[in-house]
Structure formats: C-alpha cells, structure tokens
DSSP file (Angstrom, degrees, kcal/mol; ACC not computed):
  #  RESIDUE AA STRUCTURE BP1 BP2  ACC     N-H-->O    O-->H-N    N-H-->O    O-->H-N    TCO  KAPPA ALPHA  PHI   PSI    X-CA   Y-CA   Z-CA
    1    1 A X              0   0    0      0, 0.0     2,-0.1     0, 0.0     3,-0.1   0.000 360.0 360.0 360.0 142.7  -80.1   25.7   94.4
    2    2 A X        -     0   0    0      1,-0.1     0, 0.0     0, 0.0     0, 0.0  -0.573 360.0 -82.2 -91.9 172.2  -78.1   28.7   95.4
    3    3 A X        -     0   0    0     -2,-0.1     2,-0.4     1,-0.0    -1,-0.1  -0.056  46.4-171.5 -59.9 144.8  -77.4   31.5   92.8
    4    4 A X        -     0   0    0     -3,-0.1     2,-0.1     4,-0.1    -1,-0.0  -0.942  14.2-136.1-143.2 136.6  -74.5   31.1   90.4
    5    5 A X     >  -     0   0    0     -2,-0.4     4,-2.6     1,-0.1     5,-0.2  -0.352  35.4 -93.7 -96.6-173.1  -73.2   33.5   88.1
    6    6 A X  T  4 S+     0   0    0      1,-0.2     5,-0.3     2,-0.1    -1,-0.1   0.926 128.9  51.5 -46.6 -50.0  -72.2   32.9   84.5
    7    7 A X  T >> S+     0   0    0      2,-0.2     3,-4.7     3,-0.2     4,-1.9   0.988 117.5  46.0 -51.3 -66.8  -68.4   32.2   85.1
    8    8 A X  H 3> S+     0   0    0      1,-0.3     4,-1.9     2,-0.2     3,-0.3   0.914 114.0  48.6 -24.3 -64.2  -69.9   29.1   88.3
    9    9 A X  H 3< S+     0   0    0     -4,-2.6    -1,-0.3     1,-0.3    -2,-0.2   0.402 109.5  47.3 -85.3  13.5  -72.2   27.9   86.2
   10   10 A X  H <> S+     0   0    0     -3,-4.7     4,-1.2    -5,-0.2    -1,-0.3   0.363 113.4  52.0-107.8  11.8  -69.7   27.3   83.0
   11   11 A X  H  X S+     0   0    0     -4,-1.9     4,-0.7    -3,-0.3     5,-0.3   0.835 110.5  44.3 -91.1 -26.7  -67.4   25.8   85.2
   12   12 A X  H  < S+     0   0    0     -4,-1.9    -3,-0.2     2,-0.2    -2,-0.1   0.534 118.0  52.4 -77.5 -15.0  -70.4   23.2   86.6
   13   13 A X  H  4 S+     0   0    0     -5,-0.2     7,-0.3     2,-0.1     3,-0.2   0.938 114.0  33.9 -77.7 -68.8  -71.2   22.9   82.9
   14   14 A X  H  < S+     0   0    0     -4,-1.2    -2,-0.2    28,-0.3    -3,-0.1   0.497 115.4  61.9 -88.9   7.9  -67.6   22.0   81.5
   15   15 A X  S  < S+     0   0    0     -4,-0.7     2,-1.2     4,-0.0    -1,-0.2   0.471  89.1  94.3 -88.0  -9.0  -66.8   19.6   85.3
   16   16 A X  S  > S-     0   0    0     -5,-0.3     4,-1.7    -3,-0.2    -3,-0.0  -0.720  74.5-152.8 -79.1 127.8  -69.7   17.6   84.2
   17   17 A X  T  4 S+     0   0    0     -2,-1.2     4,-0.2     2,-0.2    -1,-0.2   0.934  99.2  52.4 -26.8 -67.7  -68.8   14.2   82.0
   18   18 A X  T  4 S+     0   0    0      1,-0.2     3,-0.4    -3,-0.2    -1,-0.2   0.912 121.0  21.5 -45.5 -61.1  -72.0   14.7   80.5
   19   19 A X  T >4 S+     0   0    0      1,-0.2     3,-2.3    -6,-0.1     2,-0.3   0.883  82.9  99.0 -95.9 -18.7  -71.9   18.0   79.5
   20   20 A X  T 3< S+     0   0    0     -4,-1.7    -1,-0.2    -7,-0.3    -3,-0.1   0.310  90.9  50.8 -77.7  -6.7  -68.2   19.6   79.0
   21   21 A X  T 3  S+     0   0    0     -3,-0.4     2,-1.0    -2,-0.3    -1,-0.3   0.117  81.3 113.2-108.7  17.0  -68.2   19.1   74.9
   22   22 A X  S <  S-     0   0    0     -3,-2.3    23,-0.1    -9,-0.1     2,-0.0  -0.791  80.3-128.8 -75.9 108.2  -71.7   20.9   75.0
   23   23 A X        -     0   0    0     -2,-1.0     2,-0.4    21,-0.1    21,-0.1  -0.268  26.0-156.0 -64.0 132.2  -70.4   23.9   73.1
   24   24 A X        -     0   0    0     19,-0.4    22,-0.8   -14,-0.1    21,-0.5  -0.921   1.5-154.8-120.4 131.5  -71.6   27.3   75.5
   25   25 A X  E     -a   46   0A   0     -2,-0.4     2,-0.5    20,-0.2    22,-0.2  -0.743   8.1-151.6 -89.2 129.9  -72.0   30.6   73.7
   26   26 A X  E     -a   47   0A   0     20,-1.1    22,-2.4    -2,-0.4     2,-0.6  -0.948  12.6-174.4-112.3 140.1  -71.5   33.5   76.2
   27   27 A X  E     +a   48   0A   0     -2,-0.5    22,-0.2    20,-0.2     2,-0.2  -0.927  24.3 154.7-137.9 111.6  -73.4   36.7   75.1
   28   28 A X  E     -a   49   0A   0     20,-2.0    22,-2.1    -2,-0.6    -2,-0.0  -0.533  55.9-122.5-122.9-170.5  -72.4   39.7   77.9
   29   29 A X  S    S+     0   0    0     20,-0.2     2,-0.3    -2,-0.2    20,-0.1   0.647  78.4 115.6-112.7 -23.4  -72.3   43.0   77.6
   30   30 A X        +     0   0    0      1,-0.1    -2,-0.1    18,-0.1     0, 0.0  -0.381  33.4 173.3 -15.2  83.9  -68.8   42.9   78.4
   31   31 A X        +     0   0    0     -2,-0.3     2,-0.6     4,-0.0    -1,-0.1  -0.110  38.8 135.4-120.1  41.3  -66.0   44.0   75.8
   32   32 A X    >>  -     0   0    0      1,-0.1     3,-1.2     4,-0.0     4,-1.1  -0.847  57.8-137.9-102.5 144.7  -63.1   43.7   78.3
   33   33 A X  H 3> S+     0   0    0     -2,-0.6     4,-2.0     1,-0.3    -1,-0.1   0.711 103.9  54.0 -68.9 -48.0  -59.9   42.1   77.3
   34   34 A X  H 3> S+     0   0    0      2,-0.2     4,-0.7     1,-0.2    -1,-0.3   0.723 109.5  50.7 -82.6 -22.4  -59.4   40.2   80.7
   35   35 A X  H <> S+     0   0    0     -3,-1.2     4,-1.4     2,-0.2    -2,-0.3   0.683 108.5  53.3 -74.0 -15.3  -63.3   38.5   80.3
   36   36 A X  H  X S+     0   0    0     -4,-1.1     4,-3.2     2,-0.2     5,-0.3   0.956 113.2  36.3  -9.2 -86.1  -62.5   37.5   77.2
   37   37 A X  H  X S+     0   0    0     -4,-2.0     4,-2.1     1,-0.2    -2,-0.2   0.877 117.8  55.6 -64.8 -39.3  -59.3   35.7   78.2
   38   38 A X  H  X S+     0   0    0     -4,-0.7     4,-1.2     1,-0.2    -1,-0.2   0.998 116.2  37.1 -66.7 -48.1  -61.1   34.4   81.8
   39   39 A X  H ><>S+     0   0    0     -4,-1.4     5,-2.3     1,-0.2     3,-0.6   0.951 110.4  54.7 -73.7 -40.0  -64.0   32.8   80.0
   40   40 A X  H ><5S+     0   0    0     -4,-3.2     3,-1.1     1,-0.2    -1,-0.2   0.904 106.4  60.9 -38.5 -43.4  -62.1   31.5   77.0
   41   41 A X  H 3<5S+     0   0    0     -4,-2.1    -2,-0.2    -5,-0.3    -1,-0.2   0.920 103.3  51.9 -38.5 -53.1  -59.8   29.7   80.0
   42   42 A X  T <<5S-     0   0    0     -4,-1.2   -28,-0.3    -3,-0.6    -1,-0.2   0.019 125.4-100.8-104.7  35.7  -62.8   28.0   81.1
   43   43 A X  T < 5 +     0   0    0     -3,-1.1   -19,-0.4     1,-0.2     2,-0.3   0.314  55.3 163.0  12.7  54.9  -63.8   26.6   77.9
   44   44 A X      < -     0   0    0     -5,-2.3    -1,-0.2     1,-0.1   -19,-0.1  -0.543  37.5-137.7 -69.7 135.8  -66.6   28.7   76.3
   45   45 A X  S    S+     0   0    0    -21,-0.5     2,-0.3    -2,-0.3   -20,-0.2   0.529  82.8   1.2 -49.4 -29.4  -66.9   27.9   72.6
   46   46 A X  E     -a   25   0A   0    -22,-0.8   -20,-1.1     2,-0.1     2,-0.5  -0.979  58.7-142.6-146.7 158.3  -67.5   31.6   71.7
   47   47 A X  E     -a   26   0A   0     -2,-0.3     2,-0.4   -22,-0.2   -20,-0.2  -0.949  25.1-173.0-133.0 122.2  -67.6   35.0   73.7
   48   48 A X  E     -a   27   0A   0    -22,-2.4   -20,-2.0    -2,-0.5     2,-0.4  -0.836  14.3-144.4-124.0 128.0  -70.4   37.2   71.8
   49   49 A X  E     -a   28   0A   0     -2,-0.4   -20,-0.2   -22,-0.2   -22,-0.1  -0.980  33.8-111.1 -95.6 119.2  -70.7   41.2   73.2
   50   50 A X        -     0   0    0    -22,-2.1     2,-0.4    -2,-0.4     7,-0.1  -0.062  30.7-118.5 -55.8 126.9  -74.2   42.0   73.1
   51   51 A X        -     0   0    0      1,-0.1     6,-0.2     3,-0.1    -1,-0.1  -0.530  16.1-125.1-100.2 166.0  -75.2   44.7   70.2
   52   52 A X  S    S+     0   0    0     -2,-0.4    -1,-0.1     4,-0.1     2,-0.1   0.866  89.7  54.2 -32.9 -63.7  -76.8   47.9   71.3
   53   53 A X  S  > S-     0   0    0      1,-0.1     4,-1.2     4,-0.0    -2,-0.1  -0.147  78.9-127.2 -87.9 147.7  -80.1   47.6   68.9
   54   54 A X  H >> S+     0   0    0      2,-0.2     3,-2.4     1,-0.2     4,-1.5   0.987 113.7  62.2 -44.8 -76.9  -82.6   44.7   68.8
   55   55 A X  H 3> S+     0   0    0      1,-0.3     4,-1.5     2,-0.2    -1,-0.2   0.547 101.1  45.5 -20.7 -48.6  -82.1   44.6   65.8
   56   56 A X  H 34 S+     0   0    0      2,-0.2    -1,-0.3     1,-0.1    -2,-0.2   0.762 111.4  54.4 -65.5 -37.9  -78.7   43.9   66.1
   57   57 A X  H XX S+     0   0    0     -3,-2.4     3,-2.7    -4,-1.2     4,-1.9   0.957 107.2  51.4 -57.0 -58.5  -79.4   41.2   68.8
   58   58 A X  H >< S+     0   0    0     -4,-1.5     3,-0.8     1,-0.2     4,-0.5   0.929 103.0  61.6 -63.9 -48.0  -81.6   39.5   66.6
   59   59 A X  T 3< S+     0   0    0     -4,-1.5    -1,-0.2     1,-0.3    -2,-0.2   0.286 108.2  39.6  12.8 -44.8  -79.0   39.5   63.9
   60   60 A X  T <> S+     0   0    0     -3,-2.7     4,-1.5    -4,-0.2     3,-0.3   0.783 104.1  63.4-122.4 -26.4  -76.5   37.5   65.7
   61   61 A X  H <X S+     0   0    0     -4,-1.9     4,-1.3    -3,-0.8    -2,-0.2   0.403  98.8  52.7  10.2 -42.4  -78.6   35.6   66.8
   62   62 A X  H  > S+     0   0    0     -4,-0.5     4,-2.7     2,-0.2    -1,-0.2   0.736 110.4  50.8 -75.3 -55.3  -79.5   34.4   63.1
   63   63 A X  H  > S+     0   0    0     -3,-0.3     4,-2.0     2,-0.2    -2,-0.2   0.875 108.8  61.2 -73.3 -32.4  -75.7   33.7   62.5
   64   64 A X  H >X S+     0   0    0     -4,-1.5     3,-1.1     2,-0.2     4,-0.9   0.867 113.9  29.6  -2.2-113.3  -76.2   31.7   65.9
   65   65 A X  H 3X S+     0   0    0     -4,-1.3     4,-1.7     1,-0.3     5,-0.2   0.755 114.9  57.3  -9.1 -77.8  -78.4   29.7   64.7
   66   66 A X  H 3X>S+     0   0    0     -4,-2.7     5,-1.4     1,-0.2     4,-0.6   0.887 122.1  33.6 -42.4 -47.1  -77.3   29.5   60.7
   67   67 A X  I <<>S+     0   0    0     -4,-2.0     5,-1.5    -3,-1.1     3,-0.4   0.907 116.9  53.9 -91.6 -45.2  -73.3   28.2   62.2
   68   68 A X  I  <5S+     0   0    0     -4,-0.9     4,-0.4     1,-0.3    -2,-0.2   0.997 130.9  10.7 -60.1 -72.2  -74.7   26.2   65.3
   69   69 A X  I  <5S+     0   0    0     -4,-1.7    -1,-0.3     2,-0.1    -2,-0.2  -0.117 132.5  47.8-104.2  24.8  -77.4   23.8   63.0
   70   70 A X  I  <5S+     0   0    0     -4,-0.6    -3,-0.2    -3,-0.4    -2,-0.1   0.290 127.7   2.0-111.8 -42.6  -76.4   24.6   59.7
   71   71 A X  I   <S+     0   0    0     -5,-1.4     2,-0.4     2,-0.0    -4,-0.2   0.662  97.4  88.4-109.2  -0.1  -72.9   24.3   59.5
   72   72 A X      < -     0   0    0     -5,-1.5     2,-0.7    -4,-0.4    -4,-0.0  -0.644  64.8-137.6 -93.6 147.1  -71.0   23.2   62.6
   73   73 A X        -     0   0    0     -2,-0.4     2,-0.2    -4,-0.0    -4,-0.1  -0.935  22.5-155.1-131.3 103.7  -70.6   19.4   63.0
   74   74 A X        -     0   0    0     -2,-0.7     3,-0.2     1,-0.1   -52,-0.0  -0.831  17.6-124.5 -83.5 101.1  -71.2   18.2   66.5
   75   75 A X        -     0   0    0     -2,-0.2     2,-0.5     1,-0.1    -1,-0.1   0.079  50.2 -95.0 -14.2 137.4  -70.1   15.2   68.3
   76   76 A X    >   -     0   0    0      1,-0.2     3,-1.8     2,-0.0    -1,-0.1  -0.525  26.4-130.5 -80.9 154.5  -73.2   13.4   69.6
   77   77 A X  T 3  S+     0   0    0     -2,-0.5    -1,-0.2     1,-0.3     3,-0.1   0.995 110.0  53.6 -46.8 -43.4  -73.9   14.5   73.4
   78   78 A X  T 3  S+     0   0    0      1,-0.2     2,-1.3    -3,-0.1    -1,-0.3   0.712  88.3  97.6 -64.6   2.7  -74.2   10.5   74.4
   79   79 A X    <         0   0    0     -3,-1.8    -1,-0.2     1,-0.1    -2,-0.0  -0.452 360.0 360.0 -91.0  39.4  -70.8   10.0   72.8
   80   80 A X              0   0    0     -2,-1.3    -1,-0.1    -3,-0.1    -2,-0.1   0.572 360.0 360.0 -51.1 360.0  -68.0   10.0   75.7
C-alpha cells in the first residue's frame, strides 16, 4: 500500500460506507488556524494539539478515553 498522510487517509476513512461515522481524533502538533479548518472539512470528530510534556500527553489522553467510553453515545459501527 503506498504511503498516505493523515489528511489521505481520513479521507479513505470517511469515503468508506463502513467506516465514515467512526469518529477520528487527530492529535498533531499543529496549532494553525487553516489545519484546523482543513481537517474539520473533512470530517474529523476532534482536532487535539499535542502537549509539550508526557505528562501532558498522557493527560489527554485520560479525557480521551473518560469522553470516548464513558460518556459519548455511539451509533453501532454495523448500523448503516
């Protein structure tokens, strides 16, 4: 498979039937105003900027988690 960068592969993500209401988290290092707006376009569920510290990584990561499986209520995938 040839090499695909984030932007390719969430667009082969949300052109799939199968996948396009799998919600995709993007975590970049990126805090410019016009990736923001390009990836929101292409319908990522959140745009995350990456923190400095581990510490911080792990952090959001944890609220990840806690909002993904504790509180968000998800369609099932087989569901069209």
């Amino acid at each position: 498979m040839p090499k695909m960068d984030g932007r390719e592969a969430l667009k082969a993500i949300k052109a799939d039937p199968r996948l396009r209401r799998l919600p995709v988290v993007v975590l970049t290092t990126s805090k410019a105003e016009e990736d923001i707006l390009r990836t929101y376009d292409l319908g990522v569920a959140a745009f995350i900027t990456k923190p400095v510290t581990f510490e911080g990584l792990v952090e959001v990561m944890k609220s990840l988690k806690k909002f993904w499986f504790e509180i968000v209520t998800l369609p099932s995938m087989g569901q069209n």
